[in-house]
C-alpha positions in Angstrom: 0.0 0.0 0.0 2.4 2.7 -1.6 -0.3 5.0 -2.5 0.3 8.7 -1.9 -1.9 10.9 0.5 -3.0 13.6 -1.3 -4.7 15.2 2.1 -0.8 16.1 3.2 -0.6 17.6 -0.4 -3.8 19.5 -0.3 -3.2 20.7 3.3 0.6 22.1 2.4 -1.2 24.4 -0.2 -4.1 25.3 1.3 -1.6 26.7 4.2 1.3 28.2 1.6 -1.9 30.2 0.5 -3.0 31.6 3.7 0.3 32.4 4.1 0.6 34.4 0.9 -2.5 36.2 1.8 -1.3 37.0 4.8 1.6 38.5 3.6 0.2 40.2 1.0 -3.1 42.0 3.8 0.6 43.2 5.9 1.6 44.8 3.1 -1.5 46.6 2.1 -1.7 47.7 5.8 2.0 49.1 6.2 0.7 50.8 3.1 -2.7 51.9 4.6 -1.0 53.0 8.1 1.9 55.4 6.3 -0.5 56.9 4.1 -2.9 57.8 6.9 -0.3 59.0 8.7 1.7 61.3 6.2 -2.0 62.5 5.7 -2.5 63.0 10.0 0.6 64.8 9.8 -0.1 67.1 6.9 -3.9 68.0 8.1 -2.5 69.0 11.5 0.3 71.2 9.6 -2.7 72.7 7.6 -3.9 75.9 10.0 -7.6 77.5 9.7 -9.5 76.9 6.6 -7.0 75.0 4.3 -6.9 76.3 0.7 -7.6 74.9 -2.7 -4.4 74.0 -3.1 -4.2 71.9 0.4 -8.0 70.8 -0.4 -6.3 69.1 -3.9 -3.5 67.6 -1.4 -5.9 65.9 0.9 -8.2 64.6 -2.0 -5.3 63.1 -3.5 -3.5 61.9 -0.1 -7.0 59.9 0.6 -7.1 58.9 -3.1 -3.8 57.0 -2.4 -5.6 55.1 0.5 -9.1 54.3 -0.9 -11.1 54.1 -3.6 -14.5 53.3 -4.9 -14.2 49.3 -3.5 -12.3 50.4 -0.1 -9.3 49.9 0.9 -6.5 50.8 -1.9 -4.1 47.8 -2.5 -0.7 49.2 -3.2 0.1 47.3 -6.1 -2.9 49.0 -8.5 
């Protein structure tokens, strides 16, 4: 009875993949924490009404975290 056990097969992929995932959801939330940050930092720097100019500069600060699905992933 030499046959092989594909369960030990299916199981050593299955958990390779979660482990790619995993990697992959840090990334996009090292991504997601810096970007929120640099744009905590520059909103605080920004004093009374901000301008259009800073307006722009916020839009696009959050545009580099979201868009229309949530969360953006860093590779796109």
């Amino acid at each position: 009875m030499d046959e092989p056990v594909p369960y030990v097969t299916t199981l050593s992929g299955e958990l390779h993949a979660k482990r790619l995932r995993i990697a992959e959801l840090e990334h996009i939330l090292r991504h997601f924490d810096r970007t929120s940050m640099d744009l905590h930092h520059y909103v605080r720097a920004v004093e009374g009404q901000p301008t259009q100019e800073q307006w722009q500069i916020i839009r696009e600060q959050i545009g580099e975290m979201v868009d229309a699905y949530g969360p953006r992933n860093p590779h796109r």
